[in-house]
Structure formats: structure tokens, C-alpha cells
N, C-alpha and C positions, 0 to 999 in steps of 0.2 A: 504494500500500500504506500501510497504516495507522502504518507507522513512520517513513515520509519526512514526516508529517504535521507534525512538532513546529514548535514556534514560537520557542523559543529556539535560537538561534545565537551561543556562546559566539566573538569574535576573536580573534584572536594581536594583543592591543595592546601594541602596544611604548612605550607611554605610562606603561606599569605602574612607580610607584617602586618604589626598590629602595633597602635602609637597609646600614648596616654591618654589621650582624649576616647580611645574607643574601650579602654579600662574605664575611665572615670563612668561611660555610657552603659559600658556592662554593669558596674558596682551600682546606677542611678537604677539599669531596670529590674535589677536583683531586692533593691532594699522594699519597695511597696511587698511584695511575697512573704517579709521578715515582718514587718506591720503593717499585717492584713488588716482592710479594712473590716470593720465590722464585727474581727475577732478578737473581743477583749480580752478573751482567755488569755490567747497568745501576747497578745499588749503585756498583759502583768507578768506573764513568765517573764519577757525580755527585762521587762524594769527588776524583775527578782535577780535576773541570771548576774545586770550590770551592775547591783547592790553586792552581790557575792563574790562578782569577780574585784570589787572596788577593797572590800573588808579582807581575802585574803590577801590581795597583794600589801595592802598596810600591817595586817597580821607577821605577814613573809620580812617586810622590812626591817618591822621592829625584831625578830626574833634574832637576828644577829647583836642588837642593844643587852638582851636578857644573857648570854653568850660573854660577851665582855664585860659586865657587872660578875659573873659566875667566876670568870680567870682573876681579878682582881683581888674578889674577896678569898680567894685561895693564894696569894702571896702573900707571904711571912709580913708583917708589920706596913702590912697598906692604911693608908688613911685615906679615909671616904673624902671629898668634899661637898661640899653644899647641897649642890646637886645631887648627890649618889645617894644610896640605902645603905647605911651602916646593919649588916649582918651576919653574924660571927661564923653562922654556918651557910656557906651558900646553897644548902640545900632548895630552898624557896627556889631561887634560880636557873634552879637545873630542872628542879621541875618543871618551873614555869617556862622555860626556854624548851623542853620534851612534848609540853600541851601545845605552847605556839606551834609549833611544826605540823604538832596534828591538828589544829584547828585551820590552819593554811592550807593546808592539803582538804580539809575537810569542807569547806566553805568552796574549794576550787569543784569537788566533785558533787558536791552541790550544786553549784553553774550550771556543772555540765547536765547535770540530768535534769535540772526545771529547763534550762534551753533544748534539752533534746526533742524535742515537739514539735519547737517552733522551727528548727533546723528540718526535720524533716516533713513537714506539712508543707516546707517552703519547698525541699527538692520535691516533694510528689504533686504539689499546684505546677511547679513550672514543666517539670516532665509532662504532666497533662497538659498543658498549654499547649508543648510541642508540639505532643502528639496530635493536638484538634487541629492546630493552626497547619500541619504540614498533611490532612485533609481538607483543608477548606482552599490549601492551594492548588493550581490550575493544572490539568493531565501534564500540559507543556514542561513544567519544574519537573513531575516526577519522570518524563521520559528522556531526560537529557542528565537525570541524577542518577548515579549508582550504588543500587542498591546499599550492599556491603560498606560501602563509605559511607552513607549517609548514617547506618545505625553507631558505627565507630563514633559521630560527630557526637551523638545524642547523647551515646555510652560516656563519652568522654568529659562530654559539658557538664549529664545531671551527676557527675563522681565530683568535678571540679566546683559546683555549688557546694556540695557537704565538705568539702575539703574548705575552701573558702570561708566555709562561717564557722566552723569549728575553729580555724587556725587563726584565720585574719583577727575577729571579735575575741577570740580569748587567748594568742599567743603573740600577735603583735602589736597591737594597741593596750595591754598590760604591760609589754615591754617597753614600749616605747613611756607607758607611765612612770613605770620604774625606773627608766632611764633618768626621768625628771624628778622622780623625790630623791634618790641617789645623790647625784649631781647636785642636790641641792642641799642635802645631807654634810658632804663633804666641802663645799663651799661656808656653808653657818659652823660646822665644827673642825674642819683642820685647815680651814684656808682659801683663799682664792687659788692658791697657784696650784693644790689638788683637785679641787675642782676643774682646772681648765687641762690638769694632765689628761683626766679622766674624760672632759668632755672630747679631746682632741684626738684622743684612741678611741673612743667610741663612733664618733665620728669619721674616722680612720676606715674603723673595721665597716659600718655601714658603706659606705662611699666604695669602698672596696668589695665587697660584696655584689652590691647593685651592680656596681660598673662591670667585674666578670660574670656576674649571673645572667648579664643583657646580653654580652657578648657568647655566651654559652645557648641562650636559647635557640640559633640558629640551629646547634645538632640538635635538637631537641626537636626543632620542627619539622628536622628531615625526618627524624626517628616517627615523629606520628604519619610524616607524608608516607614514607615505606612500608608504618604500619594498616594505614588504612588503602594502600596499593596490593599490599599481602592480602587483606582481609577482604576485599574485593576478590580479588582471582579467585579466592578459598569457596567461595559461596556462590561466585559464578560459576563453576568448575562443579562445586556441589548441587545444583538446583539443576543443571545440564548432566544430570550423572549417567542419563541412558544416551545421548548422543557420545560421549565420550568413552562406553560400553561401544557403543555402533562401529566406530573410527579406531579401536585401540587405542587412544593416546593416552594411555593412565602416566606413561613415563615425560610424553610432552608437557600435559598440567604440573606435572611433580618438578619440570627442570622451572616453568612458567613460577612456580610458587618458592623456587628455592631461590632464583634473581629477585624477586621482592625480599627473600629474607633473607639474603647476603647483604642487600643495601641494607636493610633494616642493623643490622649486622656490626657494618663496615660504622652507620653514623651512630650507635648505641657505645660503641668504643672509643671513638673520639670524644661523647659525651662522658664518658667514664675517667680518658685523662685528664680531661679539661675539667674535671670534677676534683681532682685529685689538684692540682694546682690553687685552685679554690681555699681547699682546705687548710695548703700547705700555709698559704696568706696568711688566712686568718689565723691561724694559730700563731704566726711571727708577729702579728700587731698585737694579739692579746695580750701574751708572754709577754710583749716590749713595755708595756701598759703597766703591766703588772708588778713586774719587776722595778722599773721609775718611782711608781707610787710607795712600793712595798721598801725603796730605798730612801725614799722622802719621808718614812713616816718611821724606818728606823733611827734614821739621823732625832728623828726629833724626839724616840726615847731616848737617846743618848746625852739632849742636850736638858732631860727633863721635861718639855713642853708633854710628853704624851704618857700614860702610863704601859704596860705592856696589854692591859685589856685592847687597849684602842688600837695597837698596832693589830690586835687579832681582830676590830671590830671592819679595818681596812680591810685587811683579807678578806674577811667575810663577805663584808657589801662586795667587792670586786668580784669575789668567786661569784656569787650572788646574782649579780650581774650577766657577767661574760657566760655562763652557764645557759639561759636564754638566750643570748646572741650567738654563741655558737649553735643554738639547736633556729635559731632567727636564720641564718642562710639558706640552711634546708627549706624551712618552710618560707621565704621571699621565694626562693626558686620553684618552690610548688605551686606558690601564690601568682608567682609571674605564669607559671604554665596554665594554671583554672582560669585564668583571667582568658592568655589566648582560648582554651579550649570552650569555655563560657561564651566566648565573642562568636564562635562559627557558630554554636546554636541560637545563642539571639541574633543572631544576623538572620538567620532561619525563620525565626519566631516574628523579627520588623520585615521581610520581606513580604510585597504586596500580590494577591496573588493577578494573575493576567485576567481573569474571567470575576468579577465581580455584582454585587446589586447593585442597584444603584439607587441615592438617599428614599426611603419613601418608597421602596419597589412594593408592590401589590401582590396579594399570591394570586394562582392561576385559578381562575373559575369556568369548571370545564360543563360546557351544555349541550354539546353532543364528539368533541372532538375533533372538528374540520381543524386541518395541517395548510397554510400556504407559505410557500418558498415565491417571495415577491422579488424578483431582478437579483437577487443572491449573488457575490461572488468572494469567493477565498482564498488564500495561501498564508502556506506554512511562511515560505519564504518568498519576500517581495519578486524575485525574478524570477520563479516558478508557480506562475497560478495553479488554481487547483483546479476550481470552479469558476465558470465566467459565465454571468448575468442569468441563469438559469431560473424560469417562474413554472411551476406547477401547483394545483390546488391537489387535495386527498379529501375527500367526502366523508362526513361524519361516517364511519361505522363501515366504510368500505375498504377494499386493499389496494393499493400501487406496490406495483413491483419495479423495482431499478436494477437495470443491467448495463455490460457492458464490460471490456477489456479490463487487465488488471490497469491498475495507476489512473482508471478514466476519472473517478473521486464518487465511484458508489458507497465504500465507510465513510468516508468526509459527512458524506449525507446526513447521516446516523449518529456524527460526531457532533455537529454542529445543532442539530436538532437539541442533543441532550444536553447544548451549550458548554460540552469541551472547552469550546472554544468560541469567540465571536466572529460573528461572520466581520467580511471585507467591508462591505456595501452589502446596500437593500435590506432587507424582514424577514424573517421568521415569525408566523402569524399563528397561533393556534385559537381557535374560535375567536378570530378579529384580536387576539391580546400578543401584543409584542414580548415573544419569552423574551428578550433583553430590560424589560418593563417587568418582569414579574420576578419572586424570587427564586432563585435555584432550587432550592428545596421542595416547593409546593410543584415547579414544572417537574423536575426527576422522580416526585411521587406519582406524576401520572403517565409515567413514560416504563414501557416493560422491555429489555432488552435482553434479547438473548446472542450474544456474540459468538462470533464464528470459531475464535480458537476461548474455550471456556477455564476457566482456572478455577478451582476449587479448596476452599480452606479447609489445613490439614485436622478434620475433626470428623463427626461423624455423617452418617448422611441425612441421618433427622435433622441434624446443626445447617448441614450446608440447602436444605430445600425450605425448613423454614427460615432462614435469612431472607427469604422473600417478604418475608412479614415474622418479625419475632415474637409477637405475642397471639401466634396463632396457635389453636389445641391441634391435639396431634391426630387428632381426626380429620381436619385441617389439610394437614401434610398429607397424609393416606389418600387422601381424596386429590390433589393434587398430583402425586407421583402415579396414580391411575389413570387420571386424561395424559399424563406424559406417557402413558405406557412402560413405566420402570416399577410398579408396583410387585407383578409376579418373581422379578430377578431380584428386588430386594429381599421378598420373602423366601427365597430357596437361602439368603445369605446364614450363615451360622446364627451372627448378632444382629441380623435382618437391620430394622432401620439403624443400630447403635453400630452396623460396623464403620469402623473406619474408614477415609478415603484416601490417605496418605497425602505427604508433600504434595501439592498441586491435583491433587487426586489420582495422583499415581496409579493405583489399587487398581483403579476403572480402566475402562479401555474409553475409548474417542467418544461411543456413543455412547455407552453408558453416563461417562461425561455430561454429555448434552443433554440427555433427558433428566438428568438431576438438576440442568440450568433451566431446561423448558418449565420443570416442574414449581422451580424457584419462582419462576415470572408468572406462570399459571395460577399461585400461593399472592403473590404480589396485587392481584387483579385491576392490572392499570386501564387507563382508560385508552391510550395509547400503547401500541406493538412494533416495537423495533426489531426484524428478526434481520442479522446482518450473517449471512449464508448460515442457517441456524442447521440445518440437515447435510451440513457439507460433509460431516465426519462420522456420516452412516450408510451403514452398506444397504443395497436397493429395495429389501424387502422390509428392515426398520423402518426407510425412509419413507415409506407408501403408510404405515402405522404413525407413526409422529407426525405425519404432512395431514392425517383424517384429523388428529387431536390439534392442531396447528389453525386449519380450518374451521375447526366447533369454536374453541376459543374464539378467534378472528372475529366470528359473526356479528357481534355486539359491541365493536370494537373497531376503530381508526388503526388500521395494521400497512406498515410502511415494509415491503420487501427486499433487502439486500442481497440477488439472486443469482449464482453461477451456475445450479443445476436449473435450465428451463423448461423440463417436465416438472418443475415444484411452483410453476405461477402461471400453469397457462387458465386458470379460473380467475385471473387477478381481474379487477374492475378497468385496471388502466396501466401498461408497461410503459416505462421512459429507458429510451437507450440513451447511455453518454458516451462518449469518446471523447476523451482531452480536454474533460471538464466542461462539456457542451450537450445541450441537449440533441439530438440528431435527427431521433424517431419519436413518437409516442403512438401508444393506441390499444386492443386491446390486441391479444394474441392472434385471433383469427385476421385480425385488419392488416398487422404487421406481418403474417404469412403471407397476405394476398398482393400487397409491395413490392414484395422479392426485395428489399433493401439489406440494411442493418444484418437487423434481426432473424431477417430469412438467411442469411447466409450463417450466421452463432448457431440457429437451429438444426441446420442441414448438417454443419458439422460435429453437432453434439449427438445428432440422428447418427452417421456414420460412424463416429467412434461406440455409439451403444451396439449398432449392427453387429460392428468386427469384435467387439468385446464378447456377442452373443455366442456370434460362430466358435469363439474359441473356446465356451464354456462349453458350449454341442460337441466339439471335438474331442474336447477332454474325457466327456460323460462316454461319448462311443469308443474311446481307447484310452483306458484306465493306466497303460502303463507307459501311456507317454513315448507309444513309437511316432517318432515326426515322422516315418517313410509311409506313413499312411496317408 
């Protein structure tokens, strides 16, 4: 068909840069999800979660205070000053410094489980999001997107939200807190000039950090580009698994899947040195930091200014400190990845779809079903029409059949009706109402389509005939897989309606296939019938059985035929041939015989190939063992 045609194929490259304005965009459309409207529950988690992240990290602070009041009052002939607690035993201390620790930790998992709600409420609203918004986009997105990449993006974004809120709201905005009572800690108690050592290695390591973490995510983007290049072929290769049974290449897919995961390979290692470099940094500013300060604050027990408490109160806060920053690169570098991974699925989620309503669109109200195609014309691509200026009407309750060569644009028909797509120019009229006027929804409820190549979700067959209508009883369904004629061959099945249909409906054969789609749109009861070559994928004596049941349906009903066998329309009320997207002939069967045009010559030759088909089945029957010298 003339729309698998195209030549562009848009990737899921995950090589794609991504700046700080389209973080700052990500982190804007993430936070409404965090404070949902409406949801006070969630509201007072997050105000509990920030109250508990706020009291341990004050808790964590002071506990290195309780710490150095402990070492003091354990040196031989200390004198408290002013400030201190004169206490002979420092037991108080230790205690008190043993609770702090557990109440810091305790307050912290605290946080975390009054926030774990609102964390996850927000990744399963936005997952859901996806999911609607990348059905409510237009056929066009989804046949230019593949597959296998696309579910990587989605994998990847709703992992990189939970990772995001968990880390961002409680391991880098605590630190970056801490950073600030610290720093200011040491500035009111030992000085400016430890204060500015410590802001200046802190500053150091971050700046440092960032600056190689930025530079590092370029492997990082290959490694997702290779990964979702791998995971594509895997699922292509998998979902194709009988044509690849047909052709032998089990060894071609396997070299095809092992060149995406050499690359994946080659940049997972270069991300691994460049990892290693990383680390090696931050450890030499820590250390540098640390040592400085830890020799500034010996000097000054030596000179008296400090007792030996305070030199250990330095430590403390430093380790204290650096302890989160070193676990701070890791998570910047994860943080910098959810951000990119985040941004391909909201970009997904802002993307607008091609086929929309429009403000104020009206639903369809159907009063007998009359179809007109007024001046019509389409393409996929501007220098390849599809359709050009074609008008026909279809009568309430009657059938047209459309024929014609492959590529003429008889699926485009069927396409554009069910508003795929919008047309070029001209109308699509269904009783007098512009479907581009009305909402998708309410037209696609009156439209029953049963497609020429049928796909079937992997579940069972009661699941896939009532998809017609989901809240139909299963008397329902019985009743509908009877005019399809698939009722007897369910019932020979083991698990009759519950068996399964596998991947794609694998299980079935082509026609069984189809009479579980006929059956699904017979379940459906539209007022409107799309059948685009619906009996293509059944052998001659089914097809004479489904074409009776096709027919009863039909009667009550506006039935639009997309037709290559034309012994399945010659009762039709009115056939339109096209060639090249034109209309050429119209009329009914017997009018188009008596022309000798078009049609007469499709016919003649569809007559001749059934002829020589016939003879050779006669031949077979009179010589079973297939002597040709007969």
C-alpha cells in the first residue's frame, strides 16, 4: 500500500543533546504530578516528608556537637567553659550522641516512607499519561516509530522519575543544606579562613564533578543509543520469528544483535574509564580539603585556641560532609541521566498529535449512515498524491465496493474515513456532518472495521472478540462468533472460548484470524462497515461462509468494500475502480461487464487464473501421485 511507501524513518536517538532549559522544562512538568491537585493527602505527606527531612538533617548536625563535648569531658583535668556542661561522667553524652544517630536515621526513614506514595502515585499518573497521550497520537507517529525503542524511552523515563524524586528531594537538596549550616558552623566557631577553606573545596569538588559528569554523558548517550538499537532488532527479530524460521537466518539476527551489543559494549567501557577518572578527582580535592582544614585546626590546638574535642568536632563535620558528596557525584550523574531520559518521554507526552478535534467539535449523530467523499484529495507525501479530487456518495444502508491495482489508494479510503489521517482538500460527509467537525471518538464508535492483515492480542479468544464491545455478556460473544462462523472450531478447542491466541494470534491460522476480527466488529454493531479485503486470507469455501454472514450483517448497514477478490462484490449496490488515485469507472457489476473497460479486463483475468487454478485441482484429484506425464 501506498503509505508503507515512505522513505523517511524518523529514530529514537538517544544521542539527542539536551540543555538546561529543557531540564529546568522536565523538572516544571514533573512537579504538578508531586502536588497533585486536588490531592490533599499527598499535599500533607510532602509537607510531613520536608518537616522530617529538615529535623534529621539538624539532628545529623548536631550529633557530631554531642561527640566533642563526650572526648573532652574524658580528658584528664578539662575545664568546661561557659558554654559547655560540666559533667564528671560523660556518660549522658554518649548516650545522647548513640540516640542522635538513631533518631537521624530515624526521622530520615521516616521521609522516606510518608513520601513513598506521593513518589509513586506521581511515577504511575505520569506512566499513565504516556500511555493515553501516545494513543491519542496520530497512526502517522506510531508508523514511523519503533516499536522496541519506543518502550526503552518509556522504561527509561518512568525509572528516571522514581530515581529523580527519591534522590534529587532527599539527597541533594539536604546536601546542598548541609552544605550551608556546615559552612556556617565553621565560619561562627573557628573562623573565616575555615570557612572559606571548606567552602572552596566544596566548591572545588562540585564544579568538578559537574564539569566531568557533563562531559561523561556523551558515553552514556551512546550506551542508551546502542541500547535501544539492541532492543529494537531483539523484538523485531522476535515478533518476525516465523519468517526468520522460513529464511534460516537465526545466525544472520544473532550477528545483526551482537553489532548493536559490541557498540553497546565498546561505549559502556569508555563510560566505565571515564568513571574511574571521576572518582580518582574527587577523592584528591576531598583528601586536599581535608587535610588543610584538619592542619588548620591542629595548629590551633597547639596554640590553645581549640580544645582536642573541637579538632575531632572538625573531623566530624568534614567527614560528615564529604561523605554525601562523595555519594553526591553518583547521584548528579544519575540525576543528569533521568533528566535526559525524562526529557525523551515528555517530549513524547508535549508532542501534538497530526489528526486532532477541533475546539467545540460535536459528536456524530448518525440517522441513517449516508458516507460522501466530496472533491477528496490526499498524500502521504507532498510529491506523491495518493488521491486526487475523487466524489462519491454511499447510501444509507447500502454497499460500495472499491477496487482497483495495488498502490491505486483503495486502504487510503478506509484510512481517511476512520480519520487516520486528514484528508488534502475537500469533505468527508457522513449524514451531511463533517467527521473533521465531529469528535474522533463518537465517529470511530460508528465505524466497524475489519482489516485485511488482522492482528490479535496475545490473550484469549473470548478477550480478543469481545474487544468489540467490552462490556458485553458472553452470550454476546457466542452469538457473534456464530454469524462469523468460528463458533463450531472454537468449540472443538480444549479451552474452547478461554484458549489462547498467542503473540499476534499466532495459534490461529489467517482465517481463523479473521473470523475472530469479523466476529469482533459483528460484537461492535457499528452503524458503519469498513471491510478492507476482509476474506483475502481465506480459502474459497470459508470465503462463500463469511461472505453469507458479511452480507446479513451488511443489510442494515452503510458497508464501504475494500475488494481484490471480485467474486466477493459483485451484489454490491455501486463498484468505483481507481487507478492512480483517480476514479476511472463506477457502476454496478453487470454495467461494468457490459463496458468491456477497467473492470472487465480485472474480471476476465481473475476469471482465468480461477479457471487454470480449477484445472489443476481436477488434475491432481484424477492423478493422486502427481505423475506430470499424464
Amino acid at each position: 500500500m501506498a503509505h508503507r511507501m515512505r522513505s523517511h524513518q524518523p529514530s529514537d536517538d538517544d544521542g539527542e543533546e539536551t540543555t538546561s532549559e529543557n531540564h529546568w522544562q522536565t523538572i516544571k512538568t514533573l512537579l504538578p504530578f508531586i502536588w497533585l491537585k486536588g490531592r490533599w493527602d499527598l499535599r500533607v505527606r510532602v509537607v510531613l516528608a520536608v518537616i522530617f527531612l529538615v529535623t534529621a538533617k539538624l539532628i545529623g548536625i548536631y550529633v557530631p556537637f554531642l561527640f566533642k563535648d563526650a572526648v573532652d569531658a574524658l580528658i584528664p583535668g578539662f575545664q568546661a567553659d561557659a558554654q559547655s556542661v560540666v559533667i564528671a561522667v560523660p556518660l549522658v553524652f554518649i548516650l545522647s550522641y548513640g540516640l542522635g544517630r538513631v533518631l537521624s536515621l530515624f526521622f530520615g526513614q521516616i521521609r522516606d516512607a510518608v513520601f513513598a506514595r506521593v513518589g509513586q502515585n506521581a511515577v504511575r499518573n505520569l506512566a499513565l499519561s504516556t500511555f493515553r497521550h501516545l494513543h491519542r497520537l496520530s497512526l502517522k507517529f506510531h508508523m514511523e516509530r519503533k516499536t522496541g525503542g519506543l518502550s526503552r524511552v518509556i522504561e527509561r523515563g518512568t525509572r528516571g522519575i522514581d530515581f529523580l524524586l527519591r534522590f534529587m528531594l532527599f539527597n541533594i537538596l539536604p546536601t546542598l543544606l548541609e552544605i550551608f549550616l556546615i559552612t556556617f558552623i565553621f565560619w561562627s566557631k573557628f573562623g573565616f579562613y575555615y570557612a572559606l577553606v571548606t567552602f572552596i573545596c566544596l566548591a572545588g569538588y562540585i564544579l568538578y564533578t559537574m564539569a566531568v559528569t557533563d562531559w561523561r554523558l556523551k558515553f552514556r548517550r551512546e550506551m542508551n543509543k546502542q541500547d535501544t538499537e539492541a532492543n529494537t532488532k531483539a523484538i523485531d527479530s522476535l515478533l518476525n520469528f516465523e519468517t526468520v524460521k522460513y529464511f534460516t537466518n537465526e545466525e544472520h539476527e544473532a550477528r545483526r544483535y551482537d553489532v548493536a551489543l559490541a557498540k553497546y559494549e565498546q561505549a559502556s567501557v569508555r563510560s566505565q574509564t571515564s568513571l574511574a577518572m571521576l572518582n580518582v578527582g574527587q577523592s584528591l580535592i576531598i583528601s586536599a580539603g581535608l587535610v588543610i582544614v584538619l592542619l588548620m585546626a591542629a595548629q590551633g590546638v597547639i596554640d590553645g585556641q581549640f580544645t582536642i574535642g573541637e579538632f575531632v568536632l572538625v573531623n566530624s563535620l568534614l567527614i560528615q560532609i564529604y561523605m554525601p558528596l562523595n555519594f553526591l557525584g553518583m547521584v548528579y550523574r544519575e540525576i543528569k541521566q533521568s533528566l535526559v531520559d525524562m526529557e525523551k518521554m515528555f517530549a513524547m507526552i508535549r508532542k501534538e498529535s497530526d489528526v486532532i478535534d477541533v475546539p467545540g467539535a460535536d459528536e456524530l449523530k448518525i440517522s441513517g449512515g449516508e458516507v460522501e467523499f466530496d472533491n477528496v484529495s490526499f498524500h502521504y507525501n507532498e510529491n506523491r498524491p495518493i488521491l486526487k479530487n475523487i466524489s462519491f456518495k454511499v447510501a444509507a444502508g447500502t454497499t460500495t465496493a472499491i477496487v482497483g491495482a495495488s498502490g491505486a489508494g483503495k486502504s487510503t479510503v478506509s484510512r481517511i474515513l476512520f480519520r487516520f489521517y486528514d484528508v488534502t482538500e475537500g469533505r468527508i460527509l457522513i449524514d451531511g456532518q463533517d467527521i473533521s467537525r465531529v469528535t474522533q471518538k463518537s465517529l470511530r464508535r460508528q465505524i466497524g472495521v475489519v482489516p485485511q492483515d488482522t492482528v490479535l492480542f496475545n490473550d484469549t479468544i473470548r478477550y480478543n472478540i469481545r474487544y468489540g464491545r467490552p462490556g458485553a455478556s458472553d452470550e454476546d460473544v457466542v452469538a457473534a462468533a456464530k454469524h462469523a462462523q468460528i463458533h463450531s472450531f472454537i468449540s472443538e478447542l480444549p479451552d474452547q472460548y478461554d484458549s489462547e491466541v498467542g503473540e499476534r494470534g499466532l495459534k490461529l491460522s489467517g482465517g481463523e484470524k479473521q473470523r475472530v476480527a469479523i466476529a469482533r466488529t459483528i460484537l461492535k454493531n457499528p452503524a458503519i462497515l469498513l471491510l478492507d479485503e476482509a476474506t483475502s486470507a481465506l480459502d474459497s469455501h470459508t470465503e462463500q461462509g463469511i461472505q453469507q454472514a458479511l452480507e446479513a450483517i451488511s443489510l442494515q448497514r452503510t458497508t464501504i468494500v475494500i475488494a481484490h477478490r471480485l467474486s466477493t462484490i459483485v451484489k454490491a449496490n455501486e463498484i468505483i475502480v481507481l487507478a492512480a488515485g483517480e476514479i476511472i469507472e463506477r457502476g454496478t457489476h453487470d454495467e461494468l461487464l457490459g463496458r468491456r473497460g477497467a473492470y472487465y479486463g480485472m474480471w476476465q483475468k481473475q476469471k482465468e487464473a480461477t479457471e487454470a487454478l480449477q484445472k489443476l485441482v481436477e488434475l491432481d484429484a484424477f492423478n493422486p501421485e502427481g505423475d506430470k506425464t499424464v
